[in-house]
N, C-alpha and C positions, 0 to 999 in steps of 0.2 A: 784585532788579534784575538785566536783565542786559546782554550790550555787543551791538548789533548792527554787521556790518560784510557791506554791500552796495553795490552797483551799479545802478542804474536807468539805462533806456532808454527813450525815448520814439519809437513807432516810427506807421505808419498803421496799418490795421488789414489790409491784402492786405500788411503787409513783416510785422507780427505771424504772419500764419498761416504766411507764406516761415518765417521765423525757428524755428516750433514743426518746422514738417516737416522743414529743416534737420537742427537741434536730436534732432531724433527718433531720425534715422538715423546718431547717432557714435556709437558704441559706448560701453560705459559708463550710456548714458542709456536713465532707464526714468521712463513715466508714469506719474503720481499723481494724486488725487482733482480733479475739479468742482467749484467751491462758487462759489455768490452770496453774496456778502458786500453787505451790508448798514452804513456804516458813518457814524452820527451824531456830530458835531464839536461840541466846547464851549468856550466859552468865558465872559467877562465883557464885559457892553454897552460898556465902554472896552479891550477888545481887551487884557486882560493878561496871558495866556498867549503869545499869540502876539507882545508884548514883550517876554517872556520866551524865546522862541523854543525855546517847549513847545507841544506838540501832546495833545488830551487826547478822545478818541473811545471811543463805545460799540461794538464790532461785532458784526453780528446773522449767523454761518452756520447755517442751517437753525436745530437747535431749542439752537444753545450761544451763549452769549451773554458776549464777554469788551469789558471796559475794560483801556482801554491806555492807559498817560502814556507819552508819549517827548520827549525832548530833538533839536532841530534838530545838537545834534554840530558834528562838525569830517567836512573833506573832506581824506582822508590819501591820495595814489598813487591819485587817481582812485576812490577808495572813500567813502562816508559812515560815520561811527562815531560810533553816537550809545546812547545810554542808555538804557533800555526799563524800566516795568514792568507787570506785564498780574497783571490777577485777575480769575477767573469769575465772573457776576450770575446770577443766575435770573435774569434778564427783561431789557429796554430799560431803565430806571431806572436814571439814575448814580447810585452809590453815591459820595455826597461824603467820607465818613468815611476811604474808601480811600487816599484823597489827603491826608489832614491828616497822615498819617505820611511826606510827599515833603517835597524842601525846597521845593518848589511851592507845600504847603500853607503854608509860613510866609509869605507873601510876596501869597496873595490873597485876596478875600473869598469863598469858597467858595459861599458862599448866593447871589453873583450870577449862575451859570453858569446857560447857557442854550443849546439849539442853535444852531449859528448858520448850519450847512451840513452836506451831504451826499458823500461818495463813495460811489456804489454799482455793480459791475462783478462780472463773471463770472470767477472766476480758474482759471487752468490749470495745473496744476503737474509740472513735468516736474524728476527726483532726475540730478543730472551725475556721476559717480562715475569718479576714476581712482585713480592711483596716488599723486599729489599731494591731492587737497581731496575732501570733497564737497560740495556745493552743489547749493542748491535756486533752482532757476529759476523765479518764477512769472510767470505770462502774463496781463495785468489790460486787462479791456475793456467800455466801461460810461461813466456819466457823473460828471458833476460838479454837483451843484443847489444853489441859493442864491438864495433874494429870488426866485422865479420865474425865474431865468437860467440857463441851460446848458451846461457843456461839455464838450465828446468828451474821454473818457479811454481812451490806449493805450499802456500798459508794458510793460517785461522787467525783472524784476528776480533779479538773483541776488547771493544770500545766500549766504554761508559758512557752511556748519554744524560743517564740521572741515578741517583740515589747515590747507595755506600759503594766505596772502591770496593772495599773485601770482597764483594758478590766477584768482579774479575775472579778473582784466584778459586772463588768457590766451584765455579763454572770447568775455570781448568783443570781443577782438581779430579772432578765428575768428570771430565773428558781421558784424561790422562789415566785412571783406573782403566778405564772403556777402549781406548785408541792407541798406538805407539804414538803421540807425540813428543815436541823438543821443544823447550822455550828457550826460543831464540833473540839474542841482544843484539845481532848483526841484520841490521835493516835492508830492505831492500835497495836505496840508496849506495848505501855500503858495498853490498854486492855486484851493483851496479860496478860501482867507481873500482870496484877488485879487478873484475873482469874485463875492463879497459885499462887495467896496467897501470892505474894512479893512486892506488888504495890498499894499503896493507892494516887490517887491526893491530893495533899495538896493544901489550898488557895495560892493566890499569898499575895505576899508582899506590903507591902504599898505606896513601891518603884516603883509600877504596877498601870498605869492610873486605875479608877473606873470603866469606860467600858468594858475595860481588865480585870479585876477582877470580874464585871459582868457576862460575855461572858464563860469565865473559869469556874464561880461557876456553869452556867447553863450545862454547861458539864460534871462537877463533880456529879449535880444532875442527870443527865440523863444517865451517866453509873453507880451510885450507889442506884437510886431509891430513892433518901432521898434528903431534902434541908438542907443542915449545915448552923452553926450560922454564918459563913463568910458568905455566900447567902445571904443569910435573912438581917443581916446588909448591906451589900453594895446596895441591891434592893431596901430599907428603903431610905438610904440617895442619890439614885440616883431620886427616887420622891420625896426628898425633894426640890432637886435642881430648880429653876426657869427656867423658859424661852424652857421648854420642848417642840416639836413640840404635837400640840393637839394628832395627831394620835399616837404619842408613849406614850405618858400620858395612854392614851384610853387604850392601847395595855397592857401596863403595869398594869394598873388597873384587868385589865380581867386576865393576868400571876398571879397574887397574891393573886386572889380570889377562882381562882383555884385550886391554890396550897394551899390553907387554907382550902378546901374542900377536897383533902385527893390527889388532881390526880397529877399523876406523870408528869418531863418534858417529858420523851419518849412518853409516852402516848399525851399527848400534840401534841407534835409534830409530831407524826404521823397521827393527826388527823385535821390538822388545818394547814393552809397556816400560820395563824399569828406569832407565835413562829420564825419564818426562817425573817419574814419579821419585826420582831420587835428586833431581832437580827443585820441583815444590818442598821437597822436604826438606832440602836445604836452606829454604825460605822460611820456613816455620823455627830455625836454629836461632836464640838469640843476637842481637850485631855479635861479630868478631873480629876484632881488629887484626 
């Protein structure tokens, strides 16, 4: 098993290519392989992994073929940290057996899994190296399939391979001045399981700093099109809060005016630096409960 801790970005695909050529030209960074990934989703006809808020796919690059369990994690300082384990198949055929040594395996009936959906995209991978971390940046562009239904898939993700977390956010910070991007808490998984009809984001809990629960609803709004009343309340009492830096007060003001005139977060952010960067800077905000 091992810990993953990354960052996803959900950008268009002309702020995608901005971002790689960007991305290219800082020093330190060097490009790495092409690959089509191919990657089948499983689960049980009553959605028990994804109750579990376990993800459990086969992925097919060129002629290797790896299974992957991972846990949906926690979301720490704008990062995702979640559980992983991967093991090689000769072929597309889930190996159930793999899994009955997870604590997954205790918990499901094994023999009901079945596909349930597809991620499949092009990925790009560019290595970030300084003094601080290194980190792998990869650039995913491709769709989403399910029940005959489709959707556009466009990320940046970077992954910590070694050194300090903070480089993550440092990375996206420099991107996010430079690019429209969106830091998104809605996985691809996630999306997945939306778009086959068995997966709706729910608010978080009370139990979940105010940021966190900001951060989230903007994600919920931005893969369902719509602001729910957990949004709406938490963006309320996040301006009501005192002592806000002027620039996010600003930012925030323009988020809510917007969205009171009809436009969506995607839309937003596809079209505006500010969204990605009033995002980070909600991360910089002390916890608030």
């Amino acid at each position: 098993m091992a810990e993953e801790l990354e960052i996803k970005l959900s950008l268009t695909p002309g702020a995608l290519n901005q971002a790689q050529e960007w991305l290219s030209a800082q020093a330190g960074v060097s490009a790495g392989p092409e690959k089509t990934l191919v990657n089948r989703y499983y689960d049980t006809p009553g959605g028990d992994l994804n109750r579990q808020k376990v993800a459990l796919r086969v992925r097919q690059a060129g002629d290797e073929y790896i299974q992957t369990l991972k846990t949906q994690g926690e979301f720490v300082d704008g990062a995702h940290r979640r559980q992983e384990w991967e093991w090689p198949l000769m072929g597309t055929d889930l190996n159930i057996g793999l899994i009955a040594d997870t604590p997954v395996g205790q918990d499901v009936n094994l023999a009901d899994l079945s596909p349930v959906f597809e991620t499949n995209f092009v990925r790009r991978i560019l290595m970030l190296e300084n003094a601080e971390a290194t980190i792998e940046c990869a650039l995913d562009q491709g769709s989403i399939l399910a029940d005959g239904r489709q959707r556009d898939l466009c990320e940046l993700e970077l992954e910590l391979k070694q050194g300090a977390s903070t480089a993550l956010l440092d990375w996206a910070w420099s991107l996010a001045a430079t690019v429209p991007v969106f830091l998104n808490l809605i996985s691809k998984a996630e999306q997945g399981y939306a778009l086959a009809g068995l997966y709706r984001p729910v608010p978080l809990g009370d139990e979940d700093s105010l940021v966190n629960r900001v951060l989230h609803g903007l994600s919920r709004a931005w893969l369902s099109g719509a602001v729910d009343a957990a949004l709406a309340q938490d963006l309320e009492s996040l301006q009501r809060r005192g002592s806000l830096p002027a620039t996010l007060v600003s930012d925030l003001a323009w988020l809510n005016e917007r969205l009171d005139a009809g436009a969506t977060v995607a839309d937003l952010a596809a079209g505006s630096t500010r969204p990605g960067q009033l995002q980070l800077s909600l991360l910089a905000l002390p916890e608030m409960g």
